[in-house]
N, C-alpha and C positions, 0 to 999 in steps of 0.2 A: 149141766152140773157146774157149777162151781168150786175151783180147785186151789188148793195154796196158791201156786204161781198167779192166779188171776189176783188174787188180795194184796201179796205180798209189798215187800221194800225193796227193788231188787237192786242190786250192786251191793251189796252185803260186805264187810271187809274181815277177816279173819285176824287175831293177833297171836303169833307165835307164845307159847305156854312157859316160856323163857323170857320174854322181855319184862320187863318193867314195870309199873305201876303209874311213873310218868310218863313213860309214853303210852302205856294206854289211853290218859289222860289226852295229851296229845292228838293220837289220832280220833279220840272221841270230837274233841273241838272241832278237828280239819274236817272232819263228814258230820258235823251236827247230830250226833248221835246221841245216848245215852250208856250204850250198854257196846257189846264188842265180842261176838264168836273166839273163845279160845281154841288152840290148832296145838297139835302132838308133832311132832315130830314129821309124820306120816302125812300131817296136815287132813288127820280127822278130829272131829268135835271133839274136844277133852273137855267141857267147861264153859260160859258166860260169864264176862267181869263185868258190870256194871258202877254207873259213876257213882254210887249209894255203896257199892262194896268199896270201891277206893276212900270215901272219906269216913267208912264206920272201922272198918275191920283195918287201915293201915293210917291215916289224920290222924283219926280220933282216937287210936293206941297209940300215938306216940312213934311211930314204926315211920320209916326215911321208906315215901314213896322210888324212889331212884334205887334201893335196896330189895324191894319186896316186889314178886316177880306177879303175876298172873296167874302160875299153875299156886303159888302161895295162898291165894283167895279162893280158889275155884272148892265148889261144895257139891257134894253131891253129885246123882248120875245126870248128865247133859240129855236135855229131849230133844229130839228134832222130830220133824216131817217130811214127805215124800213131799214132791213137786207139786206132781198130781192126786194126792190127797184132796177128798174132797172137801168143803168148809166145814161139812160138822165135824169131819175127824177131827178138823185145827180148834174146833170149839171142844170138841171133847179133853185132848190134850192139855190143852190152857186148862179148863176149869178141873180137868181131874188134877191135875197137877199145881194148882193153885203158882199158874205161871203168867205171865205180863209178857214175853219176848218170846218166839219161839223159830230159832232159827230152822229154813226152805232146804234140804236136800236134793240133787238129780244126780243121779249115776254118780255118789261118794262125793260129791262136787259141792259146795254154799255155793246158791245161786239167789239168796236173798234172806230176807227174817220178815214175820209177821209181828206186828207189835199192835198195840191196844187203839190207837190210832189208824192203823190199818181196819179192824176189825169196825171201828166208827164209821171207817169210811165207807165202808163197803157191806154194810150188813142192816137188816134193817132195825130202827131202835128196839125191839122186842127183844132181837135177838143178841145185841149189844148191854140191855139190860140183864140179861139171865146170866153173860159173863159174866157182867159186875156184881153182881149177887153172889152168882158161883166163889170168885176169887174174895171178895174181899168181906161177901156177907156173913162167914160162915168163920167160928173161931179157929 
């Protein structure tokens, strides 16, 4: 069986639900990411910012990135997965949820994220097709 952990991105970086929008940006650059696990307090998932939330929802209004924090952007309930979840749950997840990033949980822990590129990499085209249909075919 094939499980998150086997697909995933692992080293994953959390950003505190208080910083910034520039430094999100930031450590987006320094780990060549896109997108960035938000952390509560408690340091559980409250949230995902990605670089497409920073330049719609704080650029593109006019809003001072250095001003507008992370928990500011964040929508909606945050999904995750178990480690050892197997691939179709991570496939069910993404396309029920019509998600691209879906951050790897072990014992309360980010221990990684699976992203669409992941799923390329490791799945066979059939089944990389039926995401991309699922997410983006469907209004």
């Amino acid at each position: 069986m094939t499980t998150a952990r086997d697909i995933m991105h692992p080293g994953a970086h959390w950003i505190p639900q208080h910083e910034t929008l520039d430094r999100a940006a930031q450590l987006m650059r320094e780990h060549n990411v896109g997108a960035l696990p938000i952390a509560d307090q408690d340091e559980r998932l409250c949230g995902i910012v990605t670089d497409r939330d920073i330049v719609v929802k704080c650029v593109a209004a006019g809003r001072d990135p250095a001003r507008v924090t992370c928990a500011d952007v964040a929508e909606g309930t945050p999904r995750w997965i178990n480690a050892d979840s197997d691939v179709r749950e991570v496939l069910r997840e993404m396309e029920n949820h019509r998600i691209k990033r879906l951050p790897v949980i072990d014992n309360k822990r980010l221990v990684g994220i699976i992203s669409e590129a992941d799923l390329a990499r490791n799945l066979p085209d059939e089944k990389v097709g039926e995401f991309a249909q699922a997410v983006y075919g469907r209004a």
